[in-house]
C-alpha positions as MATLAB code, in Angstrom:
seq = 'XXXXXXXXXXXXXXXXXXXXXXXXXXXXXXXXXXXXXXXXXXXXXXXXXXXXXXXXXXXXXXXXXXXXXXXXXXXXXXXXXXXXXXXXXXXXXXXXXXXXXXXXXXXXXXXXXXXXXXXXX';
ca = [
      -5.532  -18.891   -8.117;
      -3.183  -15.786   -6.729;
      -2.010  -15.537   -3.020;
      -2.765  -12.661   -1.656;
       0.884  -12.077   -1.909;
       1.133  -12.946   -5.492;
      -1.882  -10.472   -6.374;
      -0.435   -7.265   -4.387;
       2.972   -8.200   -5.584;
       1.441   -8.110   -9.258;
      -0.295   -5.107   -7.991;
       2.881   -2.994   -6.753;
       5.414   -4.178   -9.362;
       3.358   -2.955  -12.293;
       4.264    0.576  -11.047;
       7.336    2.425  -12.708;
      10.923    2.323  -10.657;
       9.046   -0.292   -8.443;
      11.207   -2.943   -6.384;
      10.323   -5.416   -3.731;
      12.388   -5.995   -0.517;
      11.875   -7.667    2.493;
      11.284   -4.991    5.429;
      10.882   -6.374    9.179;
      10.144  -10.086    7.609;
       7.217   -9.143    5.306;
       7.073   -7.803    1.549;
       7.654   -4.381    0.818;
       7.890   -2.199   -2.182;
       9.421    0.883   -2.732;
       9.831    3.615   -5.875;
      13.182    3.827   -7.260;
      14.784    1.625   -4.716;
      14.532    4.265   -1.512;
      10.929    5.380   -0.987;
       8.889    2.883    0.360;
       5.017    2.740   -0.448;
       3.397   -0.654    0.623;
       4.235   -3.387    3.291;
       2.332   -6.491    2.790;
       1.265   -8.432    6.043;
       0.171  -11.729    4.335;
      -0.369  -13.569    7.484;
      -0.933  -10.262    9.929;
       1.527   -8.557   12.337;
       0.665   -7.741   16.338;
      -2.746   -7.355   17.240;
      -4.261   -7.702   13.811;
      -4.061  -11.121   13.323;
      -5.946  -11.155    9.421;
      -4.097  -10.739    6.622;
      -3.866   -6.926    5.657;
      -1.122   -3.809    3.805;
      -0.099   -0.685    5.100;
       0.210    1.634    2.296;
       0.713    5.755    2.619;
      -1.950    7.722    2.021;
      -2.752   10.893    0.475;
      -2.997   13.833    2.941;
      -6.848   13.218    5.201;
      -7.716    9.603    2.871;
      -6.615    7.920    6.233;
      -9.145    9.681    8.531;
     -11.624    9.837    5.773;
     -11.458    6.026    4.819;
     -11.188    4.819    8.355;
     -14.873    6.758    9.238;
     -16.318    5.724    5.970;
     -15.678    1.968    6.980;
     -13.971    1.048   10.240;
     -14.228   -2.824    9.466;
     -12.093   -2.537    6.492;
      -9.730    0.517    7.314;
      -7.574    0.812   10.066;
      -4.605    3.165   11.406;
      -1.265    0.946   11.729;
       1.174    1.149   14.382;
       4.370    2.683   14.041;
       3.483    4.807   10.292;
      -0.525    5.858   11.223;
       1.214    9.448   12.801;
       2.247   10.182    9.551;
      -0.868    9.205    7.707;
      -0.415    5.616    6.613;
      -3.452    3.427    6.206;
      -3.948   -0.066    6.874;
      -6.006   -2.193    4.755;
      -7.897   -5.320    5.555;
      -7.334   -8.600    2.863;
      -9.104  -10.783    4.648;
     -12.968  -11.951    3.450;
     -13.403  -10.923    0.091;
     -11.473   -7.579   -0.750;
     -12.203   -4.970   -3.443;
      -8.627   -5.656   -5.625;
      -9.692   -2.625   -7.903;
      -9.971   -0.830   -4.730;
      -6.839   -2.102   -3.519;
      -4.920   -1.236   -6.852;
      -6.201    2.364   -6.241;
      -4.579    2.594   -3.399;
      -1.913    1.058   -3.823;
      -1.271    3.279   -6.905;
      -2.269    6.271   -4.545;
       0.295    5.352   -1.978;
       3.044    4.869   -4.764;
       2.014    8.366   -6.105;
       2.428    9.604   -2.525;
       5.778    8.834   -1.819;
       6.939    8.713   -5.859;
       9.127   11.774   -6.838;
       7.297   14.163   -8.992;
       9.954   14.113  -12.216;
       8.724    9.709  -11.818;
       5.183   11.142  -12.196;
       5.706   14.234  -14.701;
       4.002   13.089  -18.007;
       6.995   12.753  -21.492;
       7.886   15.366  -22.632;
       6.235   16.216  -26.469;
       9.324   16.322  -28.711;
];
């Protein structure tokens, strides 16, 4: 069975351009080396003491998600003023919903030629 680690790792790697780095002691991953997307807190960080990710959000999903369920969603410290969301993995989490928004955040921060569709020859 995957770690939590191991199954958002899986998760965020799958993306084009994606690399993970360590980023204040936890797992991060970033497009195209620079533009970071998702920081994994396996074992929680400050006052949130569960296992949870910070991932950046599309423009309002924070607010949105965070009134649609409080118990699950929550603004993190230090990126929630610029529209980050944290995520709760503790219990039993939604990992299709978690691979949405993982692939949200990624599209986010990911620069647009990344996400242009090929060219037709």
């Amino acid at each position: 069975m995957e770690t939590t680690t191991e199954r958002v790792r899986r998760i965020c790697l799958a993306l084009p351009e994606t690399t993970e780095r360590p980023s204040h002691g936890a797992p991060a991953f970033f497009v195209r080396a620079k533009k970071q997307f998702v920081m994994l807190w396996p074992d929680g960080h400050h006052d949130n003491g569960f296992p949870h990710l910070w991932c950046a959000a599309p423009p309002g999903a924070q607010a949105e998600l965070i009134a649609e369920d409080p118990s699950r969603f929550f603004r993190p410290p230090y990126v929630g003023h610029r529209g980050w969301l944290g995520v709760r993995l503790d219990g039993d989490p939604d990992w299709s919903e978690i691979a949405e928004l993982c692939q949200d955040a990624f599209r986010t921060v990911a620069p647009k030629t990344l996400l242009a569709p090929p060219r037709p020859d």
